[in-house]
Backbone as JSON Lines, residues from 0, in Angstrom:
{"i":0,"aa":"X","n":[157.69,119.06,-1.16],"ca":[157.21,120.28,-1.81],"c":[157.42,121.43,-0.83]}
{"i":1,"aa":"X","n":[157.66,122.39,-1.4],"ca":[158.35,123.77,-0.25],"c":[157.51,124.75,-0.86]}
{"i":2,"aa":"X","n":[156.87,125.56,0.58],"ca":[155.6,126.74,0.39],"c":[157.06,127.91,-0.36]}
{"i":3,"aa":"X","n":[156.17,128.56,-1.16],"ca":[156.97,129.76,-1.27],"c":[156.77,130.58,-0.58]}
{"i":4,"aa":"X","n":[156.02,131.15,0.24],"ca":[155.69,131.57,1.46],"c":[155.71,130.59,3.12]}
{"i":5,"aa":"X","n":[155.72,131.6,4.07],"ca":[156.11,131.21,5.56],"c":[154.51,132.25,6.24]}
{"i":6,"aa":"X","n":[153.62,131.38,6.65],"ca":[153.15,132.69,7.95],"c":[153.4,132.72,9.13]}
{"i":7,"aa":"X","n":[153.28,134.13,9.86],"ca":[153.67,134.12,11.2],"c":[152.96,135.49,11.41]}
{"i":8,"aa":"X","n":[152.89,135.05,13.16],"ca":[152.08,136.6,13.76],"c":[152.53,136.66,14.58]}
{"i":9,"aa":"X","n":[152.29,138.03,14.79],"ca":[153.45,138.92,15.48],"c":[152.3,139.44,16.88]}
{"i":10,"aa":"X","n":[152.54,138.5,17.68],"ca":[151.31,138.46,19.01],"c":[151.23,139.76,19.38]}
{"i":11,"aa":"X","n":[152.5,140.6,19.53],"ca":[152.12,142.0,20.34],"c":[151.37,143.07,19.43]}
{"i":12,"aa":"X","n":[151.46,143.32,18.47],"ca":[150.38,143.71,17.62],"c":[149.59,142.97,17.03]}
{"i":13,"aa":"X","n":[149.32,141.93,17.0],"ca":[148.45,141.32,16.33],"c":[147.96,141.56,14.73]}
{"i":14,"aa":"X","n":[149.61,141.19,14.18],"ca":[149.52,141.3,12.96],"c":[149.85,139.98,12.23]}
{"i":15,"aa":"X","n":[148.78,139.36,11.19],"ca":[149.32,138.02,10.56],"c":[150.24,138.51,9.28]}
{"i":16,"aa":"X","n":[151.62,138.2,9.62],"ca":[152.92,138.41,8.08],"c":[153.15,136.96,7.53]}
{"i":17,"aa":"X","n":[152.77,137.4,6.01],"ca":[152.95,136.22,5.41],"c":[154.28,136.58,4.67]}
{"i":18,"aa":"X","n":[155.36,135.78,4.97],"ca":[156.54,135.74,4.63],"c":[156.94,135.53,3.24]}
{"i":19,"aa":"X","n":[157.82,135.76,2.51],"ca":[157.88,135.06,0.83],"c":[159.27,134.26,1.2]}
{"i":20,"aa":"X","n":[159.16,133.1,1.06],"ca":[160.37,132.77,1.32],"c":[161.61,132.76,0.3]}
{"i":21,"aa":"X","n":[161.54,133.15,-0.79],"ca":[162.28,133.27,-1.97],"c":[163.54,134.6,-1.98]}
{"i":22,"aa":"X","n":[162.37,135.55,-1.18],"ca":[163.08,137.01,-0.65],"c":[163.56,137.29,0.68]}
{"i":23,"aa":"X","n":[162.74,136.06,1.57],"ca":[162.76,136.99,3.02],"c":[162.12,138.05,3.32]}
{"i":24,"aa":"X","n":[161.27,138.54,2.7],"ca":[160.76,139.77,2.98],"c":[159.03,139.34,3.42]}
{"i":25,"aa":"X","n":[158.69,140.03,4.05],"ca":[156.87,140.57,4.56],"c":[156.19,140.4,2.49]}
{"i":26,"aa":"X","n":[156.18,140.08,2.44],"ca":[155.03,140.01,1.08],"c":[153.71,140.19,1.39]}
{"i":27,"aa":"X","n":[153.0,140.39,2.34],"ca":[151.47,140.47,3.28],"c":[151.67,140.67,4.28]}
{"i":28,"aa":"X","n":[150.97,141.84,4.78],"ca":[150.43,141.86,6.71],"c":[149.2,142.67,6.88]}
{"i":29,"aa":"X","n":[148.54,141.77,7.21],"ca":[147.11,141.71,7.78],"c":[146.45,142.0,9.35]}
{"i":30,"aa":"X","n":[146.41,143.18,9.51],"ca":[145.96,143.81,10.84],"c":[145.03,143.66,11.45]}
{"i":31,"aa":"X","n":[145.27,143.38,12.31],"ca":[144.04,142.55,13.34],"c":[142.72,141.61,12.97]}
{"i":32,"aa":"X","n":[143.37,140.44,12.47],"ca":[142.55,139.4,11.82],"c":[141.65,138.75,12.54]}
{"i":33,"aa":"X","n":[141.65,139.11,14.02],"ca":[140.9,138.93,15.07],"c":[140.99,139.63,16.07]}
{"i":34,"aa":"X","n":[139.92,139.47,16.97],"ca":[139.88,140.27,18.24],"c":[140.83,140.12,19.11]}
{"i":35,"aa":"X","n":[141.46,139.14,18.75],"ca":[142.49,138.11,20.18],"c":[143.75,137.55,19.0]}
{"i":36,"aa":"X","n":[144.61,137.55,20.48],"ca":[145.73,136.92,19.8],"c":[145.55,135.28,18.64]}
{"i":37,"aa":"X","n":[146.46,135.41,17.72],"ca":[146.14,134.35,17.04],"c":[147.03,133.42,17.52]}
{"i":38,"aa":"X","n":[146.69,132.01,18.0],"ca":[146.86,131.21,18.73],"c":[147.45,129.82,17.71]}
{"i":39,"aa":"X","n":[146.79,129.91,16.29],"ca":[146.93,128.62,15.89],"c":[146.71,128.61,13.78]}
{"i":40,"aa":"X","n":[148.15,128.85,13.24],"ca":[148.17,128.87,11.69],"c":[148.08,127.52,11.05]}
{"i":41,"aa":"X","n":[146.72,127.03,10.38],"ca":[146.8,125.49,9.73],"c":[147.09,125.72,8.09]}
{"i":42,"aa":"X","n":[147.95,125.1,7.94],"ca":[148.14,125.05,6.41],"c":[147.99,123.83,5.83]}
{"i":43,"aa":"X","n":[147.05,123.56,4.23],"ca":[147.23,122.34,3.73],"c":[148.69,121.87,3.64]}
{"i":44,"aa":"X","n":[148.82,120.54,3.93],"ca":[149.21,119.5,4.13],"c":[149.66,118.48,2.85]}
{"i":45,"aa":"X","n":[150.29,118.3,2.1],"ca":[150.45,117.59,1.02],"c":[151.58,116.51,1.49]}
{"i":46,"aa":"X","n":[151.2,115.28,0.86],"ca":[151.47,114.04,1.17],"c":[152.54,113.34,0.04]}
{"i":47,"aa":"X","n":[153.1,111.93,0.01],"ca":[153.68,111.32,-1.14],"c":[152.43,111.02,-1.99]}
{"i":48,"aa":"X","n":[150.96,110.59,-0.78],"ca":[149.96,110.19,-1.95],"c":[148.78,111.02,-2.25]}
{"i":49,"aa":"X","n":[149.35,112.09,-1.68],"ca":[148.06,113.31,-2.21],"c":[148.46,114.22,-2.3]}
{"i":50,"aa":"X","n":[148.94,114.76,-3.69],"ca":[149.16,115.88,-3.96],"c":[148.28,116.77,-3.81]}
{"i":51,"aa":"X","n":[149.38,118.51,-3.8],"ca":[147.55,119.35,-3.89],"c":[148.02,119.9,-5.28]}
{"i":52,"aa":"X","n":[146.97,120.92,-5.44],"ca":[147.71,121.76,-6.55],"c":[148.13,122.95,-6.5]}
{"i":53,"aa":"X","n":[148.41,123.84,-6.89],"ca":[149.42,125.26,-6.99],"c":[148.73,126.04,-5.87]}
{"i":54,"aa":"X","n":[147.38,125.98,-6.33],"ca":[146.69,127.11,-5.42],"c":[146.44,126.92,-3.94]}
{"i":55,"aa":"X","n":[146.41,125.46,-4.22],"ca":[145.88,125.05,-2.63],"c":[147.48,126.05,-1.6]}
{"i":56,"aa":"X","n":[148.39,126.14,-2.06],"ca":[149.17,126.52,-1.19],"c":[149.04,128.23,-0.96]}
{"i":57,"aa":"X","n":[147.81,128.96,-1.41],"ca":[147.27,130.34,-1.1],"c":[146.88,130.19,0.09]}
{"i":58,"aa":"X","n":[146.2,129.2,0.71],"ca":[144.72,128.95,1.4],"c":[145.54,128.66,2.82]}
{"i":59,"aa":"X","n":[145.22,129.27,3.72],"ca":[145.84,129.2,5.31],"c":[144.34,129.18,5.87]}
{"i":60,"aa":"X","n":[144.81,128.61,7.5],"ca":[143.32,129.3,8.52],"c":[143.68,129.63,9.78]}
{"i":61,"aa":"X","n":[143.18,130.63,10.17],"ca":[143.63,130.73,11.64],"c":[142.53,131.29,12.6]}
{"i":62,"aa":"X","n":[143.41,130.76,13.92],"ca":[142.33,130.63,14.89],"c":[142.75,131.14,16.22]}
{"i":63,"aa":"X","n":[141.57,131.82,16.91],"ca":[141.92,132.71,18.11],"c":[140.84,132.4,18.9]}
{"i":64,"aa":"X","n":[141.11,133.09,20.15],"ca":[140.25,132.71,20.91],"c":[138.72,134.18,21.2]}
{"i":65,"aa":"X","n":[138.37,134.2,19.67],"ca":[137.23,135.1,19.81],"c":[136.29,134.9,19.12]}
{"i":66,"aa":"X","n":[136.16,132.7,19.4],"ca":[134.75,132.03,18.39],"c":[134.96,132.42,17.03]}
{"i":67,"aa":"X","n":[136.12,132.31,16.26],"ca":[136.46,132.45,14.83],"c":[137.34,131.82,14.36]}
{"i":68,"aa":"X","n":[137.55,131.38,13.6],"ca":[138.19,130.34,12.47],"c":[137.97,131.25,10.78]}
{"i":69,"aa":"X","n":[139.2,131.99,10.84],"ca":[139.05,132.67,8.89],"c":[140.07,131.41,8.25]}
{"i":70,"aa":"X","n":[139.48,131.6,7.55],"ca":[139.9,130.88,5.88],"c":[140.4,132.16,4.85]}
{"i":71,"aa":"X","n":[141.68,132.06,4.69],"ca":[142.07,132.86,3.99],"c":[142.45,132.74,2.6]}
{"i":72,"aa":"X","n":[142.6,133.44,1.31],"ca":[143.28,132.94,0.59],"c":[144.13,134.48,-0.01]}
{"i":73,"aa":"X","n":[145.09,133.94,-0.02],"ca":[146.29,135.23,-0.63],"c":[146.19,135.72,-1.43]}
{"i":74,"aa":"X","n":[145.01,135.27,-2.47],"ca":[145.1,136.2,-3.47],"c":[143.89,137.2,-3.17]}
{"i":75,"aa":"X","n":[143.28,137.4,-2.09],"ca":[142.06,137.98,-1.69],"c":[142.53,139.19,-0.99]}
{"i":76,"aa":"X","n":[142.09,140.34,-0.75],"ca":[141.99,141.33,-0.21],"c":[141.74,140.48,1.32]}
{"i":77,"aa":"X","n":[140.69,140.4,1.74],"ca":[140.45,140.03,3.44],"c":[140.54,138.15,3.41]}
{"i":78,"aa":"X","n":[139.64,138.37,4.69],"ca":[139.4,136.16,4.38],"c":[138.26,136.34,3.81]}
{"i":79,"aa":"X","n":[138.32,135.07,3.34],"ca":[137.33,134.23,2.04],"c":[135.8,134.11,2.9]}
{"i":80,"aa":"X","n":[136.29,133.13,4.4],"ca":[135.39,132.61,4.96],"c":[135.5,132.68,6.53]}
{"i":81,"aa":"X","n":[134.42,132.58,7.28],"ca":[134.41,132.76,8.62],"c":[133.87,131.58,9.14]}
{"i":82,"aa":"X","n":[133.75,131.09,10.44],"ca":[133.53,129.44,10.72],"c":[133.55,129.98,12.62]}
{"i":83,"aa":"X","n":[132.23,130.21,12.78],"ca":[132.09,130.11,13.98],"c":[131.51,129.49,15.18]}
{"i":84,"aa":"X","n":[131.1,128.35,14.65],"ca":[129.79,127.83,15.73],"c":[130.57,126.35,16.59]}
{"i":85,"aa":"X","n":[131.32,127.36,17.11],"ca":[132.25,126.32,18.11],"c":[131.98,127.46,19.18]}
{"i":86,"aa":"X","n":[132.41,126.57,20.33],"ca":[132.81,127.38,21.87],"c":[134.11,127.69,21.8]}
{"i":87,"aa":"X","n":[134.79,128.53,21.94],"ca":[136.32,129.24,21.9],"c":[136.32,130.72,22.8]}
{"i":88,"aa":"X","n":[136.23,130.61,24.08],"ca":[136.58,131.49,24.72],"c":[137.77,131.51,25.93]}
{"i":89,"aa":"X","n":[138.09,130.84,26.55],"ca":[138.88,130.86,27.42],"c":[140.35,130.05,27.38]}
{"i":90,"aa":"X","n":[140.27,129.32,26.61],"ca":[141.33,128.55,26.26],"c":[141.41,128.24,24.69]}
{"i":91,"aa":"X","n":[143.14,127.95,24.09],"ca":[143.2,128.05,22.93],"c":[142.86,126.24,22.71]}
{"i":92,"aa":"X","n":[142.31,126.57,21.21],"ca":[142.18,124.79,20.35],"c":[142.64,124.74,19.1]}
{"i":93,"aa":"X","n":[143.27,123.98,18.88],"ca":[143.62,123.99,17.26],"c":[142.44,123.51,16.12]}
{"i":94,"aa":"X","n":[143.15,124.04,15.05],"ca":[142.34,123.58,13.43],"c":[143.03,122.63,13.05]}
{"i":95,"aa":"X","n":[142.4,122.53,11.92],"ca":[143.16,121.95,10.81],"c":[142.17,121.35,9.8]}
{"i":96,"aa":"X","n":[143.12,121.53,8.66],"ca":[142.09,121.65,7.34],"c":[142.81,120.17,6.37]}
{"i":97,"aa":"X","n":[141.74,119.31,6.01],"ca":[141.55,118.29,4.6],"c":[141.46,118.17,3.52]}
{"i":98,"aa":"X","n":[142.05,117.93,2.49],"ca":[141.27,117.86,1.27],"c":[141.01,118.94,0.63]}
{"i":99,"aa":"X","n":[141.01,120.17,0.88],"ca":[140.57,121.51,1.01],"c":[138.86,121.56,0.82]}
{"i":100,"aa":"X","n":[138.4,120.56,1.58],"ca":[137.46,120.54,2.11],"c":[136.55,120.5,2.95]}
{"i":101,"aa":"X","n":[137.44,119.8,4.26],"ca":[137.13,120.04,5.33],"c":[137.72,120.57,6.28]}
{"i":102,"aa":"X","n":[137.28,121.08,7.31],"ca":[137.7,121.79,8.64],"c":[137.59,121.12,9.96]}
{"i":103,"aa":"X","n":[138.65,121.01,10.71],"ca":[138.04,120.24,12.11],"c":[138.84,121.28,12.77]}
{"i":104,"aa":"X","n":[137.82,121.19,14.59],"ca":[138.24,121.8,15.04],"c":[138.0,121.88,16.51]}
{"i":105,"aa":"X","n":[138.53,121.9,17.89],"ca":[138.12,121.76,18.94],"c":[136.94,122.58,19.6]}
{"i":106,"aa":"X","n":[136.68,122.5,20.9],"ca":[135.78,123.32,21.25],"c":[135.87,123.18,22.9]}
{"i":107,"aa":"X","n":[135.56,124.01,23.34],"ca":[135.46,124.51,24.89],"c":[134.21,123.32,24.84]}
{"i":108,"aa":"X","n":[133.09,123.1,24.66],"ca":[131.97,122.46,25.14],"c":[132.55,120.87,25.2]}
{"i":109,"aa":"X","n":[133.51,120.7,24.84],"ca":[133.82,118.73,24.71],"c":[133.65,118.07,23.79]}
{"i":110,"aa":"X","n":[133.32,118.82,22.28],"ca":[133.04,118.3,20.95],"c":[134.44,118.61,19.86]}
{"i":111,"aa":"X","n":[134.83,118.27,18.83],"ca":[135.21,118.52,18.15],"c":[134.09,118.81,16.67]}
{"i":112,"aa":"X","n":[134.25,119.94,15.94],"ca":[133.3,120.31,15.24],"c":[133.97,120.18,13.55]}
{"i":113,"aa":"X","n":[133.47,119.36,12.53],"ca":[133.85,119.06,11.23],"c":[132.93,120.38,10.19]}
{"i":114,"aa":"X","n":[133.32,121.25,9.95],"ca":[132.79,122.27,8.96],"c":[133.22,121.93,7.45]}
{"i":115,"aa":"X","n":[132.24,121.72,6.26],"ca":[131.71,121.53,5.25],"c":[132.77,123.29,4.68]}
{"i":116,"aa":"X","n":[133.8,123.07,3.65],"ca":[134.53,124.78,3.39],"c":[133.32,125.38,2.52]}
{"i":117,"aa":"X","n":[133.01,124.33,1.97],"ca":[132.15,124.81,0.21],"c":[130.86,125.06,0.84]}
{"i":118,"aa":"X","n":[130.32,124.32,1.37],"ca":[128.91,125.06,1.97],"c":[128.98,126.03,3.17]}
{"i":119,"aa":"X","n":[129.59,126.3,4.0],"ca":[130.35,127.15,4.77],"c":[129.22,127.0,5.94]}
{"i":120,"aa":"X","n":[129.25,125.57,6.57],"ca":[128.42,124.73,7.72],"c":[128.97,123.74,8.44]}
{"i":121,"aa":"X","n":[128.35,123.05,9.46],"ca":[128.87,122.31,9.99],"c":[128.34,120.87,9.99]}
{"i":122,"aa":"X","n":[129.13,120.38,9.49],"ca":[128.68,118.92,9.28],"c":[128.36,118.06,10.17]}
{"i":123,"aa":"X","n":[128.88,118.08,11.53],"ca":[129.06,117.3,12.87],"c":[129.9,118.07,13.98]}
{"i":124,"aa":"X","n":[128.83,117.46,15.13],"ca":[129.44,117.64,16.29],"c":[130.17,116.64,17.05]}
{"i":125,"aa":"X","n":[131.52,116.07,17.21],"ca":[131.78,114.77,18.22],"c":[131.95,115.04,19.47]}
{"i":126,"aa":"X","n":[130.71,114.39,19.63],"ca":[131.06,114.45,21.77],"c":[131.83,113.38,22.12]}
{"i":127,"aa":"X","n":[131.97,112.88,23.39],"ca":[132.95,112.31,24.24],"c":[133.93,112.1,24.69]}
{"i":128,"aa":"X","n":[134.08,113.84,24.29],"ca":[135.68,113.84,25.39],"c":[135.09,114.52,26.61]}
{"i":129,"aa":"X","n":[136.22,114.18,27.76],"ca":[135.99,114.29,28.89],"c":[136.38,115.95,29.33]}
{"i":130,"aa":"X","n":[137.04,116.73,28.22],"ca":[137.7,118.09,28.75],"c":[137.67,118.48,27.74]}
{"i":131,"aa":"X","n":[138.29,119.95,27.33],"ca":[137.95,120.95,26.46],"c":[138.99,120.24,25.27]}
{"i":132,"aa":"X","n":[138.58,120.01,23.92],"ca":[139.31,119.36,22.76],"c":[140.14,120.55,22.35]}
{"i":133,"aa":"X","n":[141.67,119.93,22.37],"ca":[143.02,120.82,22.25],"c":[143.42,121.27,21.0]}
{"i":134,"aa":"X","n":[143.28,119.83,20.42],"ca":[143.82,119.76,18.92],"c":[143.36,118.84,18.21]}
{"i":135,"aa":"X","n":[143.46,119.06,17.03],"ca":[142.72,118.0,16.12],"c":[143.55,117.84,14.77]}
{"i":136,"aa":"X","n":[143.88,116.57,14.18],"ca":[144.86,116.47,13.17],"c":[143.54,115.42,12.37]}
{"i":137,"aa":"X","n":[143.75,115.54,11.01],"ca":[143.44,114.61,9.74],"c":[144.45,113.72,9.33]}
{"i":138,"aa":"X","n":[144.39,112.51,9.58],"ca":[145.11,111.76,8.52],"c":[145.69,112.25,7.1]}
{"i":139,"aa":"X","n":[146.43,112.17,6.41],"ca":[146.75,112.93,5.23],"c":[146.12,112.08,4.2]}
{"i":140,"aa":"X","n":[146.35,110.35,4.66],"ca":[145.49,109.9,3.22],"c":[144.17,109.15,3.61]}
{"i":141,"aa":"X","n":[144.23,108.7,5.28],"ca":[143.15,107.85,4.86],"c":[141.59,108.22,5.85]}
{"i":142,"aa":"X","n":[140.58,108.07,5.61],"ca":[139.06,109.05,6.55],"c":[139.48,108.75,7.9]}
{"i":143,"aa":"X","n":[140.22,109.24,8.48],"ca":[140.62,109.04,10.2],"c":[141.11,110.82,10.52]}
{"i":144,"aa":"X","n":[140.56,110.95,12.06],"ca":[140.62,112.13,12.69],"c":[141.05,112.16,14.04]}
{"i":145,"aa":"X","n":[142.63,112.6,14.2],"ca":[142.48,112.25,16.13],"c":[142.52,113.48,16.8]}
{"i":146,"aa":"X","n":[141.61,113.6,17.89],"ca":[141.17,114.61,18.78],"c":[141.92,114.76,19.85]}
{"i":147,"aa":"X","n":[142.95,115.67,20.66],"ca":[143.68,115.15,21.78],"c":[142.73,116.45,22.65]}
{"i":148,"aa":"X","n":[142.49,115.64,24.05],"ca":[141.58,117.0,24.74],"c":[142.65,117.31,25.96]}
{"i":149,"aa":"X","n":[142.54,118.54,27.17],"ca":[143.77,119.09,27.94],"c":[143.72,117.94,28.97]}
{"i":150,"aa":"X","n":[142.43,117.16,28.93],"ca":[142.74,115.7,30.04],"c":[143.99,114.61,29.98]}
{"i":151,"aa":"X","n":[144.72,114.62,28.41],"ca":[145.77,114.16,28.32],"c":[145.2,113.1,27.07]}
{"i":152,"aa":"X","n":[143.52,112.87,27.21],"ca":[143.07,111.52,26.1],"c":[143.17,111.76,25.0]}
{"i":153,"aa":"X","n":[143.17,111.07,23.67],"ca":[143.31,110.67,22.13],"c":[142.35,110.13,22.15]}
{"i":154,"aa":"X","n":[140.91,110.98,21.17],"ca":[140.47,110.1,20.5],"c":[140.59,109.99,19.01]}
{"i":155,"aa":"X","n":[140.31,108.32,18.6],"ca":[140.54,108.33,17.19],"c":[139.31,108.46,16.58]}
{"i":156,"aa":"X","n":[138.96,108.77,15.5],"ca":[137.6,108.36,14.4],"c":[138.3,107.96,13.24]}
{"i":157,"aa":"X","n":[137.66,106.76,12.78],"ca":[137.75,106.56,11.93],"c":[136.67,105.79,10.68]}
{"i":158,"aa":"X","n":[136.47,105.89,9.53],"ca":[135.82,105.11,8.38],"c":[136.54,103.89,7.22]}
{"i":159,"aa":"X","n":[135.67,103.61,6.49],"ca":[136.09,103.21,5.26],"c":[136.84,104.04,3.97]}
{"i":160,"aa":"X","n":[135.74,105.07,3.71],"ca":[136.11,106.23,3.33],"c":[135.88,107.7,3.13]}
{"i":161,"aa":"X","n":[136.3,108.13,2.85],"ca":[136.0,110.04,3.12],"c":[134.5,110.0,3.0]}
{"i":162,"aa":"X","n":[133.87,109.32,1.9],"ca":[132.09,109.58,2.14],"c":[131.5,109.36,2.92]}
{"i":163,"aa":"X","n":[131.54,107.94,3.56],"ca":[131.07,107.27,4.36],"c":[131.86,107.29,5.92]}
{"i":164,"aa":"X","n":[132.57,108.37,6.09],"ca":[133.24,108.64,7.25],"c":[132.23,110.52,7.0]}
{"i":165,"aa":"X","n":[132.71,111.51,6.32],"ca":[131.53,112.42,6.56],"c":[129.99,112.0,6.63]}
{"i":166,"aa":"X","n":[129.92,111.21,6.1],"ca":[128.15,110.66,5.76],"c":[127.71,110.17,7.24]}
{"i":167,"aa":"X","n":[128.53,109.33,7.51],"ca":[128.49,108.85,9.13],"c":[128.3,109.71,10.36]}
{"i":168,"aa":"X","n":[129.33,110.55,9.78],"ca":[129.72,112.11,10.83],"c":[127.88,112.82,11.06]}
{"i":169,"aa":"X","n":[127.95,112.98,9.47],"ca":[127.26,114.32,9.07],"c":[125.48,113.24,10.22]}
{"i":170,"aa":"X","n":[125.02,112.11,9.74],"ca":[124.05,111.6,9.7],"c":[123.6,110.89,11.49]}
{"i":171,"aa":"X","n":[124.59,110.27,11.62],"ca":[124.23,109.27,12.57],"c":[125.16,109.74,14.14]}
{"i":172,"aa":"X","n":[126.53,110.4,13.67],"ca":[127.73,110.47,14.5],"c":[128.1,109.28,15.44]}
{"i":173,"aa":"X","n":[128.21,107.79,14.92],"ca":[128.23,106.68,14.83],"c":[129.69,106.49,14.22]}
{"i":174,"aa":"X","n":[130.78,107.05,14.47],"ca":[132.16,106.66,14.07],"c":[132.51,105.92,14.57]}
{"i":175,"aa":"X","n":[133.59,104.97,14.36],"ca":[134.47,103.99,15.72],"c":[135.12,105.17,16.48]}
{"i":176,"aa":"X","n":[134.97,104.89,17.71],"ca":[136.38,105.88,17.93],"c":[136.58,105.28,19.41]}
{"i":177,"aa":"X","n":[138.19,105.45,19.44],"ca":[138.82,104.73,20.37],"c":[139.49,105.91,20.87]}
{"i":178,"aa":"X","n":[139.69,105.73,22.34],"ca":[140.98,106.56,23.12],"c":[141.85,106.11,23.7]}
{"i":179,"aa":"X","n":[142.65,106.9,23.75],"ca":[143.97,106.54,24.36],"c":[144.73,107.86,25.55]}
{"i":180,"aa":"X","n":[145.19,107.38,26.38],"ca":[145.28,108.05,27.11],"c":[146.75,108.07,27.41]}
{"i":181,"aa":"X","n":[147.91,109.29,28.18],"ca":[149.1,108.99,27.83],"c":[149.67,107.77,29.66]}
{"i":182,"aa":"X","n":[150.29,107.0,29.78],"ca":[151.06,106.55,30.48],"c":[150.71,107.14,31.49]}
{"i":183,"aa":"X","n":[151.73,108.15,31.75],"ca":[151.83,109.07,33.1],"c":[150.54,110.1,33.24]}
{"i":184,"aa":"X","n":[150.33,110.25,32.07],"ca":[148.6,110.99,32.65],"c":[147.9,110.73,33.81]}
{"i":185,"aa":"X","n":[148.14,109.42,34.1],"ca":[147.5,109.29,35.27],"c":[148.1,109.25,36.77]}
{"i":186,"aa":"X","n":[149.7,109.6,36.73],"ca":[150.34,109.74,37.99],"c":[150.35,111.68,38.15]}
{"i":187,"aa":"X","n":[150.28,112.04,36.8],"ca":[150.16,113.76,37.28],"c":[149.3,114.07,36.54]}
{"i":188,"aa":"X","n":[148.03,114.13,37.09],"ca":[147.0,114.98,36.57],"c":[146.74,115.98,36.4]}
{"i":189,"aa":"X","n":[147.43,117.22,37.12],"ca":[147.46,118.45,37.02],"c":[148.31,118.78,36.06]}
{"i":190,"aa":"X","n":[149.26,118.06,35.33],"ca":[150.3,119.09,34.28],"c":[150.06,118.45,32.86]}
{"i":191,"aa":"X","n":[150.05,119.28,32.32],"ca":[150.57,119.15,30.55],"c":[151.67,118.04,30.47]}
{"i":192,"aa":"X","n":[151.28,116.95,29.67],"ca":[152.6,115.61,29.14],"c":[152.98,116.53,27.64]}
């Protein structure tokens, strides 16, 4: 499936252009969508076994380093939604959005943070990473979440299913979760693998 649109920002002004890809042309630009450069564009994700539908491909999020996460949707004048109760100051972390329901997302404190879109909260905090959480990806079909932090580790979470993997999250924060760490991570500790 192919977006009819492309986004991109233009770091030295700090403008988010949402591209049309049909024309090539700017179809949207949105001026200073944050205080800080935008660091990180998540777009739903559609799979062989999960389709979305028409609209879901309006809905972008992006993220900077000035404790904000917007939720946008294209057919809106500004963003929809704001999502701040993460640590995000000194270094960038990625998003990324589920289901068009959930939000995950790193954090300066060593948690990765799962935000609820429809109630516009946070469902869970996961501790136990050892360094600031980089990035965070969703499985596309099945309740699993892996966290990579700048120490070089992977952690996984995972459930049975989407209820009982948020229910778990939201209640107990009692997930499996396993790490993995890369090979050479541990002969150069100082650099990015």
């Amino acid at each position: 499936i192919l977006r009819p649109w492309c986004a991109c920002c233009d770091f030295r002004c700090r403008i988010l252009n949402i591209l049309d890809a049909s024309t090539g042309t700017i179809a949207r630009a949105v001026e200073s969508p944050h205080s800080r450069n935008i660091h990180c564009i998540a777009l739903p994700r559609p799979s062989v076994h999960v389709p979305l539908s028409p609209d879901a491909y309006n809905l972008l999020l992006t993220s900077a380093i000035d404790n904000n996460i917007y939720l946008w949707d294209l057919r809106a004048p500004s963003a929809v939604s704001v999502f701040n109760a993460y640590a995000k100051r000194r270094k960038p972390v990625g998003c990324d959005i589920q289901c068009l329901r959930y939000i995950a997302t790193g954090s300066e404190d060593k948690t990765t943070v799962i935000y609820d879109i429809r109630a516009g909260k946070v469902l869970s905090k996961l501790a136990g990473a050892r360094d600031v959480v980089r990035c965070v990806a969703f499985h596309p079909l099945l309740p699993q979440l892996a966290a990579g932090s700048y120490d070089g580790a992977v952690r996984f979470y995972s459930s049975g299913s989407w209820n009982s993997f948020i229910r778990r999250l939201s209640l107990t924060h009692s997930v499996l979760a396993q790490s993995y760490v890369h090979p050479k991570r541990s002969q150069y500790p100082d650099r990015m693998i």
